[in-house]
C-alpha positions as CSV (number, residue, x, y, z in Angstrom):
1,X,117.5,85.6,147.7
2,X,120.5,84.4,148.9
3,X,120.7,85.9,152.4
4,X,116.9,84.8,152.5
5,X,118.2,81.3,152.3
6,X,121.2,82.0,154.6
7,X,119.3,83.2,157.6
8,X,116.9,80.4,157.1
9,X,119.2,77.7,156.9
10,X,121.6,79.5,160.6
11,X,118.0,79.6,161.9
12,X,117.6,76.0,161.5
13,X,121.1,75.3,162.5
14,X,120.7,76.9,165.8
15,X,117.5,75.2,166.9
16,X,119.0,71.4,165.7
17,X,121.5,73.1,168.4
18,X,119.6,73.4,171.0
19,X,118.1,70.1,170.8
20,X,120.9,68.5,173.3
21,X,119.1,71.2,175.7
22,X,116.0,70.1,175.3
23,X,117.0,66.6,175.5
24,X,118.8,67.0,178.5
25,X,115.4,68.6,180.1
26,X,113.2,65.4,179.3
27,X,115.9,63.4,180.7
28,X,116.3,64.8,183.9
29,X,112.5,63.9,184.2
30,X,113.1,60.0,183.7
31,X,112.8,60.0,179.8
32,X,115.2,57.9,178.2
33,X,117.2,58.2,174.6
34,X,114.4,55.3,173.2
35,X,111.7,57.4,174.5
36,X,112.5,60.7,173.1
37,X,113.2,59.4,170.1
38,X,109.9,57.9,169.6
39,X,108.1,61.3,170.6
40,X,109.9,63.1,168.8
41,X,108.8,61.2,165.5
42,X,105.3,60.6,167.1
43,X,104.2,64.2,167.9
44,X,105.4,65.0,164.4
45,X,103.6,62.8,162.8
46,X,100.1,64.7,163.2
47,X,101.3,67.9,162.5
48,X,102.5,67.2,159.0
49,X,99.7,65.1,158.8
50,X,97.4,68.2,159.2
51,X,99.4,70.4,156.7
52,X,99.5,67.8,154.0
53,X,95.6,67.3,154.7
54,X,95.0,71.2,154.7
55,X,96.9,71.9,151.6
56,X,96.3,68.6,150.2
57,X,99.3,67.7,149.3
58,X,100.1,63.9,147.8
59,X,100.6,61.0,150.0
60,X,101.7,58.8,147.1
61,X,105.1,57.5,146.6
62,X,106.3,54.4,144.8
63,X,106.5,50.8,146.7
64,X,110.6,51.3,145.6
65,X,110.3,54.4,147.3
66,X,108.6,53.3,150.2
67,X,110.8,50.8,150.4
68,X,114.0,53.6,150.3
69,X,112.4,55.6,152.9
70,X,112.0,52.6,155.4
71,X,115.7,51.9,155.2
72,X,117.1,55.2,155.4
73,X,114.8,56.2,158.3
74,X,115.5,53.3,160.4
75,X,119.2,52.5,159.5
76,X,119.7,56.6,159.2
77,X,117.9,59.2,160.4
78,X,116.6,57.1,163.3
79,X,120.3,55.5,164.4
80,X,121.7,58.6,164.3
81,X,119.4,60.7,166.7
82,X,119.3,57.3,169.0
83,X,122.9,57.4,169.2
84,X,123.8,60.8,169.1
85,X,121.4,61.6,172.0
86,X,122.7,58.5,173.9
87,X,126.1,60.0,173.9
88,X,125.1,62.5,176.0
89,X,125.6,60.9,178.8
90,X,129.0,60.0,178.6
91,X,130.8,62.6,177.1
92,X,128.6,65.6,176.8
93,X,126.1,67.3,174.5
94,X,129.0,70.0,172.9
95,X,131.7,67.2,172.3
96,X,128.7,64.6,171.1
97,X,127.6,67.5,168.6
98,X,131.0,68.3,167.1
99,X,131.8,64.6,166.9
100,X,129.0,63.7,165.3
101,X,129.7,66.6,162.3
102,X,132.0,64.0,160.8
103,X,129.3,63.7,158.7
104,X,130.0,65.0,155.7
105,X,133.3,63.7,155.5
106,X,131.8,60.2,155.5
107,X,129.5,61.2,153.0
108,X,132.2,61.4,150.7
109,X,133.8,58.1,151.9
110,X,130.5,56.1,151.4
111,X,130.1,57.9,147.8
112,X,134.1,56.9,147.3
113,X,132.8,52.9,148.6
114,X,130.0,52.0,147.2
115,X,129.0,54.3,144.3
116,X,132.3,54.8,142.6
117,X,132.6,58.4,142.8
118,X,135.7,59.8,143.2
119,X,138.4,61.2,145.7
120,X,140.2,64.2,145.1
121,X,143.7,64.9,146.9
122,X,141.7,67.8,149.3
123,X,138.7,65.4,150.4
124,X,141.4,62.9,151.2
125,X,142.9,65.6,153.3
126,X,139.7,66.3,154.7
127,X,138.9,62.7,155.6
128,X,142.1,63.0,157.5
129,X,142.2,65.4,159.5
130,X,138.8,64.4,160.4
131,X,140.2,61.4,161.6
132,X,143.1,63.1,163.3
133,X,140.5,65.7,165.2
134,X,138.6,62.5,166.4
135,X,142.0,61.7,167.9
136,X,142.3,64.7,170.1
137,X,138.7,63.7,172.1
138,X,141.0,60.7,173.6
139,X,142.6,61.8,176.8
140,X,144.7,60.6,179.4
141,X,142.6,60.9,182.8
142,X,139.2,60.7,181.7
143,X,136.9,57.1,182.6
144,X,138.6,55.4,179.6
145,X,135.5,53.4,178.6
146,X,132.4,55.6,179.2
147,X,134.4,58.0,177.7
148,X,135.3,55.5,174.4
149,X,131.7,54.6,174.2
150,X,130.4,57.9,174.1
151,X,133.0,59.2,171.1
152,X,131.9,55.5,169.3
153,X,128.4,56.4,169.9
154,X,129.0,59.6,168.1
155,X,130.9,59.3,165.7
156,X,128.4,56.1,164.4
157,X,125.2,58.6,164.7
158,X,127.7,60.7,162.2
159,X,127.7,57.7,159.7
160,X,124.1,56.8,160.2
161,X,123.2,60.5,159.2
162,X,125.6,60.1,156.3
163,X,124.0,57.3,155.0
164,X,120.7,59.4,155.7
165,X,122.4,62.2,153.7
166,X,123.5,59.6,151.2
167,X,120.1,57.8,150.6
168,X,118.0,61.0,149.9
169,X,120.3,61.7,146.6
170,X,121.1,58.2,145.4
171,X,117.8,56.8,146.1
172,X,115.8,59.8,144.6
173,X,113.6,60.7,147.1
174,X,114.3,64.5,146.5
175,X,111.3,64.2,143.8
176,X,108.9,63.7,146.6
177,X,107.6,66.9,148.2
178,X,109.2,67.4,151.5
179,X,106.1,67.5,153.8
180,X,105.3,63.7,152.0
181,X,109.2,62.5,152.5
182,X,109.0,64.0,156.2
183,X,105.6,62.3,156.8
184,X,106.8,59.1,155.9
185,X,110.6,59.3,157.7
186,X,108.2,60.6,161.1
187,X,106.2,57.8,160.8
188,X,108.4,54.3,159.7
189,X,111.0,56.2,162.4
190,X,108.1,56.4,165.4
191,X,107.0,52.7,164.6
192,X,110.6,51.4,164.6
193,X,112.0,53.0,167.8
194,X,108.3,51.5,169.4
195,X,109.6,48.0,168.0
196,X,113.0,48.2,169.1
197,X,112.4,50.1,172.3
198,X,109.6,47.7,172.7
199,X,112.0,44.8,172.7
200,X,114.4,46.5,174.9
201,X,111.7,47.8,177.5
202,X,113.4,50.8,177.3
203,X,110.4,53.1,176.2
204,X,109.0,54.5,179.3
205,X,105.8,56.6,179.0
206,X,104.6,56.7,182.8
207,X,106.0,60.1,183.1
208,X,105.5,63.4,184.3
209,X,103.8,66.5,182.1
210,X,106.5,68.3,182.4
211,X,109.0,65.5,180.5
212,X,106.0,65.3,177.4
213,X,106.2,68.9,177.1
214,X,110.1,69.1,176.7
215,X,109.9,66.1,174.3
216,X,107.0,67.9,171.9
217,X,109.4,71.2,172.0
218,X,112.0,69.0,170.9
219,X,109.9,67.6,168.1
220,X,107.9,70.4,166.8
221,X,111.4,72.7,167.0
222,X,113.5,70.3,165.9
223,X,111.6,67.8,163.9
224,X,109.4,70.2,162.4
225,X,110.0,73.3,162.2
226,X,114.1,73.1,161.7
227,X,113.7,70.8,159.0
228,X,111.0,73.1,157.6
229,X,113.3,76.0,157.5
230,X,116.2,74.0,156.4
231,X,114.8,72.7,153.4
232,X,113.6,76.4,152.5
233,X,117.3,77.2,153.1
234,X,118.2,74.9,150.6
235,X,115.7,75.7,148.0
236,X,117.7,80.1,148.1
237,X,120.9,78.2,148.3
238,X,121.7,74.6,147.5
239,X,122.4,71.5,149.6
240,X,126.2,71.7,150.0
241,X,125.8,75.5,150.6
242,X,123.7,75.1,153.1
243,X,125.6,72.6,155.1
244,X,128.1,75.0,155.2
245,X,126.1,77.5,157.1
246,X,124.6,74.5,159.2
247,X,128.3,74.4,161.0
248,X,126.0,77.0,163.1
249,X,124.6,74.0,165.1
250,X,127.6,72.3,166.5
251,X,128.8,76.0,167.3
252,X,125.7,76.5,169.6
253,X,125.2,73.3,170.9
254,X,129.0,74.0,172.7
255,X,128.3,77.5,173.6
256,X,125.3,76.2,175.2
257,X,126.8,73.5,177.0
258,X,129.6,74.7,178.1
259,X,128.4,78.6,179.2
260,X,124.7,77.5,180.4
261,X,124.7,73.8,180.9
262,X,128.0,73.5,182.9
263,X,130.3,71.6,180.4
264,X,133.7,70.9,180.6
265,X,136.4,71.8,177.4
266,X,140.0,71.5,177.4
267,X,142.5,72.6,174.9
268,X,142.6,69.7,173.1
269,X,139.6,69.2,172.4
270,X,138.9,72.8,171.5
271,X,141.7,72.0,169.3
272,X,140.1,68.9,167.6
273,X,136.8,70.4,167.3
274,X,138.4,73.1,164.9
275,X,139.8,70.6,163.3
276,X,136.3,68.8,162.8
277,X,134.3,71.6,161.8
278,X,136.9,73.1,159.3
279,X,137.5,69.2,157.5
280,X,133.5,69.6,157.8
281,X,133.2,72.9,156.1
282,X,136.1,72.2,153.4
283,X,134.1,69.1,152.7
284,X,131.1,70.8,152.0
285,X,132.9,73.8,150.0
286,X,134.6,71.0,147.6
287,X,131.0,69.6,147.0
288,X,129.8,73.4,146.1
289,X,132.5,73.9,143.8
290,X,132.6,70.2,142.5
291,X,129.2,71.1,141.5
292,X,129.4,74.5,140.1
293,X,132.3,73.1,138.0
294,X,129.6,70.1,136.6
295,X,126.8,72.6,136.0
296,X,129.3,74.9,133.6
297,X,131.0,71.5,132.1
298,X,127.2,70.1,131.4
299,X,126.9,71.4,127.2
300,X,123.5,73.5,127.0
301,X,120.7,71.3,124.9
């Protein structure tokens, strides 16, 4: 069952990798990072729709969690894809990618913050050399402040997704069933890009077919069915686990960009994307063994 849930969860990994790809595509035909975001909630929307309807699944969920799911899917799940897709453009879809896998260390910060928990002597280490790899993206040479913006744009969509991250557990949303919990983040997501985007007048919809179809890849692949197979994942394995294994997406979002999509990569920040990716997967193999060790601790009843 395992290796079931390992080759569902790479599988999702590698197409939340591609998604800078696809991105890319709808750009190049006038889309903006508003507009794709939008679509990529909207089209979902209808599908799950349709599967909740056909295996008629709940739609009900308390007014607290409504409430829960409105806050993480705007201040979350939402501010992270805006800004991770909007710093594209200035550094790059692989260094945006493995910048914005900081993730999981600042899921352990804003656990250390605001809910107490504590920090062993290895998650500070992780946090740290984190912090050091985020260092290695500044070079001398590069357009200073497009190049600043884009690493700040980054690194905030990996805080957002934290606080996404973050929000599911503490909030208890997990008690939901998925296709109801993805309905609802689709849909307070697509109205609150329209609002903001909206306000902006940075939505743009006169566009050509061929941008709508590269922004419904990117939401029935990525919004859809990666999520889909990443929450199966999850269900072999278990959460921190499986973010292990979802390293996989940062790995092919830079082999993608550098090999097909033209990228640059210099040494150091090769060097400061290892360091990233293993503070990443060390902070996700502390969470799997901090909760192995609570599971044999916890007295049988």
């Amino acid at each position: 069952m395992k290796i079931k849930g390992i080759v569902f969860t790479v599988i999702s990994a590698t197409l939340f990798g591609c998604m800078p790809a696809i991105v890319q595509q709808a750009y190049s035909y006038g889309a903006t990072p508003e507009t794709v975001t939008f679509f990529r909630n909207f089209f979902a929307v209808p599908v799950v729709l349709f599967i909740m309807l056909l295996k008629k699944i709940s739609f009900h969920g308390e007014r607290k969690q409504l409430f829960s799911i409105a806050l993480i899917s705007l201040f979350g799940i939402t501010t992270g894809t805006l800004t991770l897709i909007s710093s594209y453009a200035y550094i790059g879809t692989s260094m945006a990618t493995t910048l914005h896998f900081v993730y999981p260390v600042f899921v352990a910060l804003i656990c250390f913050i605001f809910f107490k928990e504590k920090l062993s002597k290895q998650k500070t280490i992780a946090l740290m050399a984190a912090i050091v790899g985020i260092f290695f993206f500044f070079q001398k040479g590069e357009q200073s402040s497009t190049a600043l913006l884009g690493i700040l744009l980054s690194v905030i969509s990996g805080v957002a997704y934290a606080f996404y991250m973050v929000g599911l557990d503490k909030f208890h949303l997990r008690t939901l069933h998925p296709m109801t919990l993805t309905f609802y983040i689709s849909l307070f997501s697509a109205c609150g890009v329209l609002v903001f985007g909206t306000l902006k007048q940075s939505i743009v919809f006169a566009l050509p077919m061929e941008a709508y179809f590269f922004m419904l890849c990117n939401s029935i692949f990525i919004s859809f069915c990666a999520v889909a197979l990443l929450q199966i994942g999850v269900r072999y394995l278990n959460a921190t686990t499986a973010a292990m294994f979802s390293l996989f997406e940062p790995i092919t979002s830079n082999v993608i960009g550098v090999v097909f999509m033209g990228e640059s990569i210099s040494l150091a920040k090769i060097i400061g994307s290892v360091i990233i990716l293993a503070s990443a997967g060390a902070m996700a193999f502390l969470e799997n063994a901090s909760a192995k060790k609570e599971s044999q601790d916890t007295p049988l009843t």
